[in-house]
N, C-alpha and C positions, 0 to 999 in steps of 0.2 A: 565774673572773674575767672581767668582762666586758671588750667591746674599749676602752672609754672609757678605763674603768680601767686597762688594760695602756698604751693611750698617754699617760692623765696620768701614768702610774711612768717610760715612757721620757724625758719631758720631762723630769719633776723630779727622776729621779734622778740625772744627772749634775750638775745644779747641787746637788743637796745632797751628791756628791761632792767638788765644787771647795770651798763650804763649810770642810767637814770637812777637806778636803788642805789650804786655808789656818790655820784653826787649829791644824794639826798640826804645820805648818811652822814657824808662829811659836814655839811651844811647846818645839821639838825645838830651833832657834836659841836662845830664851833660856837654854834648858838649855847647850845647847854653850857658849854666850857664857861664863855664869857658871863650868861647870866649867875650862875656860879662863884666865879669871880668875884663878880661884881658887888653880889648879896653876899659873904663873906668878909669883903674889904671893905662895904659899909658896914656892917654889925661892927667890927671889929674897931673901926673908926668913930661909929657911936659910941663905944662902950668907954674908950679911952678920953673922948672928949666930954661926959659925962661926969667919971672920977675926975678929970682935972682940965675945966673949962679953959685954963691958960694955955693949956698945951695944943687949943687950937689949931694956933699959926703954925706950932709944930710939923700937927698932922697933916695938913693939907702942904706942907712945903714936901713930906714924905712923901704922899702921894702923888706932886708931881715929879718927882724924882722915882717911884717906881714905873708911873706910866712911860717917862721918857727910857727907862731900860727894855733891852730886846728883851724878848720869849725865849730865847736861851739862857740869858742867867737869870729867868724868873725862874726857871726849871733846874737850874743847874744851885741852883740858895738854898742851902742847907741849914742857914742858921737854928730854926725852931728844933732842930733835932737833939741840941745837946742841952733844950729841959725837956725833954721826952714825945716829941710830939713827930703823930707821923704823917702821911698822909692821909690815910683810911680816916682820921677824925675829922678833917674835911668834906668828905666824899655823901655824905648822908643824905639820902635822899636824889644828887645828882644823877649817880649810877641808874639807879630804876627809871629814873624821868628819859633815860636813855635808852635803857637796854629794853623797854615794852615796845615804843614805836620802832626799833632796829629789830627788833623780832617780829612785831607783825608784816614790816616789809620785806623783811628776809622769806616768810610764810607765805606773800601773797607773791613772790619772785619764784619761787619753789611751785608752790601753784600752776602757775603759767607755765613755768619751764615742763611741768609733766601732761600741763595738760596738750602743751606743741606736740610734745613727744608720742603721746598718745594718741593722739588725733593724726599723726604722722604713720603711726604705727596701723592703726587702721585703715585709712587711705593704700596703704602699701599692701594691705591683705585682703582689703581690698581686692586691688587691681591684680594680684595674683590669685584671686578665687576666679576673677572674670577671664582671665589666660588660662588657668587651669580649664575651667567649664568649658571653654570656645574649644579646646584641645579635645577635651571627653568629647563631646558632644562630636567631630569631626571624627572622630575614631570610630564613632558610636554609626557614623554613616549619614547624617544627619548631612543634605544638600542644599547651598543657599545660604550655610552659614555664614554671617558676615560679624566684623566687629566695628563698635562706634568707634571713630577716632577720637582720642584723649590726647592734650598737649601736656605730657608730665617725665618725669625720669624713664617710664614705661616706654614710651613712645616707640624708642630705637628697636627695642627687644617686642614689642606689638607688631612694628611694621615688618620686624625679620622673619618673625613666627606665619605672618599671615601671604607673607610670600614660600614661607619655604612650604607649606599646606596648599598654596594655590600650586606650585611646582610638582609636590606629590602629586596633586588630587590629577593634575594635567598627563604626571608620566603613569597613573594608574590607568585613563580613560584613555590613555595610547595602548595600552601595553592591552587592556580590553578588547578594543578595536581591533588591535592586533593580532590577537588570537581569533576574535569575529571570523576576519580576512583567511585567516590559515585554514579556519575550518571549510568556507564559502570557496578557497580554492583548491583544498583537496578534493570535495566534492566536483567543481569543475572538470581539474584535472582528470577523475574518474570517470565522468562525462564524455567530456574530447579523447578520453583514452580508447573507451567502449567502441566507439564507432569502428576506428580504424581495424583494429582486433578482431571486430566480429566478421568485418568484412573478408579481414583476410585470412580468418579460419572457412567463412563461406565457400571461399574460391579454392582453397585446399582440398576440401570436400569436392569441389565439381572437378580439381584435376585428376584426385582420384576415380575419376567414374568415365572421364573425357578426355584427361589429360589437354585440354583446350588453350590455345594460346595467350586467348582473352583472358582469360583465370590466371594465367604467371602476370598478364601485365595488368590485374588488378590488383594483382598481390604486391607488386612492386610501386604503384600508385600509394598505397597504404601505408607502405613502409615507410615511401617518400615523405609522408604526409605525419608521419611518428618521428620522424626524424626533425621534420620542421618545427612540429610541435615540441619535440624535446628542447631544441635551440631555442624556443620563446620561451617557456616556462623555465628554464636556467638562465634568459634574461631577467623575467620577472622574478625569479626568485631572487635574484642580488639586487634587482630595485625594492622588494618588500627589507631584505637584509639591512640596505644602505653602505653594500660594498660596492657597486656600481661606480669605478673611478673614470672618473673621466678628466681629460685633458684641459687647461685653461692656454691657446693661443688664439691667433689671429685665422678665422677659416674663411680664405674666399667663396663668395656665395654662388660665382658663374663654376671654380672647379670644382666642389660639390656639389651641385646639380649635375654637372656631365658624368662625375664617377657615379653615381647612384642609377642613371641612365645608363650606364657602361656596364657597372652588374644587371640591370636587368634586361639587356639587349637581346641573348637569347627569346627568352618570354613575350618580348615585344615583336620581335621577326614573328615569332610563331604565330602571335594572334594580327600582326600586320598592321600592327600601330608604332604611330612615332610619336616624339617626344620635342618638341619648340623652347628651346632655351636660348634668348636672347642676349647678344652681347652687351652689358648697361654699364662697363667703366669697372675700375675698382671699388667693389663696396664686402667691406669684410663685420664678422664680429668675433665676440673673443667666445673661444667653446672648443669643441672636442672634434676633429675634419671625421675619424670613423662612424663616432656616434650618431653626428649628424646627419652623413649622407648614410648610415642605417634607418634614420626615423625619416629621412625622405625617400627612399626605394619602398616603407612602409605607404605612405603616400600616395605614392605611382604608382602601387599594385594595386592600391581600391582603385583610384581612378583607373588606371588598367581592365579591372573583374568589372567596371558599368560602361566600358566603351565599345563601342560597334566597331566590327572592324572596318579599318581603314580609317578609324579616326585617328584623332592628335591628343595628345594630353601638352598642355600648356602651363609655361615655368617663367613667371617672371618675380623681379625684386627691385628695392629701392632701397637707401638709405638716408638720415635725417641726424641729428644730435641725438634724439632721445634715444632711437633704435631703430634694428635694420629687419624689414619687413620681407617677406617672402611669401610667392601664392603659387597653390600649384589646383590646377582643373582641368576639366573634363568636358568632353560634346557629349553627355549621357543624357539620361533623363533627370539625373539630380536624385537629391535623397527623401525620403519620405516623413511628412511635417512630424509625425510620430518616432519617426528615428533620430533626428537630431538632436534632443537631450540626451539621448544614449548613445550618440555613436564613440565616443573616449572611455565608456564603461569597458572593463577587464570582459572578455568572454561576450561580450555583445555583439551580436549578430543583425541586422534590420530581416524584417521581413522579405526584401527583393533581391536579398545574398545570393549573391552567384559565389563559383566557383568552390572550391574545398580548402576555406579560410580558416583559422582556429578563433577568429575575432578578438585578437589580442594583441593585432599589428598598429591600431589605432592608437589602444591604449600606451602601447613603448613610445610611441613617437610623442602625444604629448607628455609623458613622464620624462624625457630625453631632452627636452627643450625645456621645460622649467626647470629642471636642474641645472639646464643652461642661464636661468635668468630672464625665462621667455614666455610664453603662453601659444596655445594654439588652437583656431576657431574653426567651425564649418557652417555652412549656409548654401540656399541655392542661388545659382545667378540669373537675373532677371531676361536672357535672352536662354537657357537653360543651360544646365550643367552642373556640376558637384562641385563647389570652392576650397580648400584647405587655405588659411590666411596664420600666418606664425611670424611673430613680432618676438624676438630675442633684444632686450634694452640694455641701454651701453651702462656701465658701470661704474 
């Protein structure tokens, strides 16, 4: 039996006790009343037809003339009162033959009604010792704590408690993580700081001694390279933040590939690589046009840092109902099987890194794109080269 059910039986079954004790009562009274009656108006009819056996026909003509009267003017007959008679002289013995079984049903209704109540009363203290304990215990640190579910008055206030504990316990193991991150990239940061800094106290050092041209244009390499680094870790800091706002329209995917190509043209002349973006129709999605063509010039530069000169980095796209796909690769050697679970990690570097990256260009681009509603893959392709594959899903 469920608990629902156990507590509609304790509500209703003392009122279908009182019910039942009132019908009973009435019942057992008319009964009394009439045997009463009855044993009275025979004595009474004995007694008289005894002193004067004539008067038989009498009494029996009497008594059908008091049966044929109602119950109000048997009740409402006062005659016997004015030779002294009352009712109490009547009543002897009736009364008790009433009031023991009306009392014991009264006591065994009393009963039941306390024992619902009580039994009611427990169940309730119950189920608030087990909310109480599941609460301590959760406070107390205790992991895995779960509660049985009960179908009873608790239910609502069970299921609100164990959501609003699973919602703490979730922005606690955020909020955890969260500091994790902050420590794991201040250390970072200190890291990517270090290099550039030592270098270009190095070169400070050899200009005093040589005043060398090479030493200004390493010192300005470094700087370059602080500066870079500063622009990414104040992206990632409002991506850790979640002030990171970004745009929801329509961003064609043929003119952001060419602006992203278009900021990095310089870099691209210089190393004498070009960049293949085919004309394929209108195919748009809904998202952010800077953000995006920022996490694709991140893109271009890896494949950029692993292309030979004079190669091509290649840009093509498609669209479907679900979502609109996008690949961008390289004529490289590809990535190394041990670098591809890591290459979207914050600060990750592969072993075959070229150039003076901060390894955190990966990271924005997929954090840029799932905030778009998107995801973003890497793999090598089977005639060779490095694949970036990003599927932003329609909405």
């Amino acid at each position: 039996m469920t608990e629902s059910r156990k507590w509609r039986l304790t509500v209703w079954l003392p009122v279908l006790v009182c019910v039942l004790g009132i019908t009973g009562l009435s019942l057992i009274w008319l009964q009394q009343y009439r045997q009463a009656a009855f044993a009275h108006i025979s004595e009474f009819s004995e007694i008289i037809i005894e002193n004067d056996p004539e008067a038989e026909a009498q009494v029996l003509s009497a008594l059908k003339e008091y049966c044929a009267q109602s119950e109000r003017r048997a009740w409402e007959n006062q005659f016997l009162r004015q030779y002294g008679y009352r009712e109490e002289d009547f009543r002897e013995g009736t009364y008790q033959s009433f009031f023991v079984p009306s009392l014991v049903l009264l006591l065994v209704m009393t009963g039941v009604y306390l024992t619902a109540v009580r039994c009611r009363e427990r169940h309730s203290g119950k189920r608030i010792a087990e909310l109480t304990g599941y609460l301590e215990r959760v406070n107390a640190g205790a992991s895995g704590t779960v509660m049985q579910k009960k179908e009873d008055e608790f239910s609502c206030l069970q299921d609100e408690i164990y959501k609003t504990v699973t919602a703490l316990r979730r922005t606690k193991e955020t909020a955890v993580q969260a500091k994790e991150n902050f420590a794991d990239n201040l250390a970072n940061i200190a890291h990517q700081l270090k290099t550039p800094v030592t270098a270009a106290l190095l070169s400070l050092q050899l200009m005093e001694k040589t005043a060398a041209e090479n030493s200004r244009v390493q010192i300005e390499r470094q700087l370059l390279r602080l500066n870079r680094l500063e622009e990414a870790l104040l992206t990632l800091s409002k991506l850790d933040a979640g002030v990171l706002h970004l745009e929801r329209a329509a961003v064609d995917v043929y003119t952001v590939f060419n602006l992203a190509a278009e900021n990095l043209q310089e870099l691209l002349e210089r190393k004498g690589i070009a960049v293949d973006i085919p004309e394929r129709g209108c195919v748009e999605f809904c998202g952010d046009m800077e953000w995006s063509m920022e996490a694709l010039m991140n893109l271009m530069k890896n494949c950029m840092e692993h292309s030979a000169r004079g190669g091509v980095i290649h840009c093509d796209y498609s669209g479907n109902p679900l979502y609109t796909e996008m690949k961008v690769w390289d004529e490289g050697a590809g990535f190394l099987p041990e670098d591809i679970p890591h290459l979207f990690e914050r600060f990750y570097r592969g072993k075959d890194a070229k150039g003076d990256g901060t390894g955190i260009g990966l990271f924005l681009a997929r954090s840029i794109f799932e905030l778009q509603g998107g995801s973003i893959t890497a793999r090598n392709l089977p005639e060779g080269g490095a694949c970036f594959e990003i599927k932003v899903y329609c909405h």
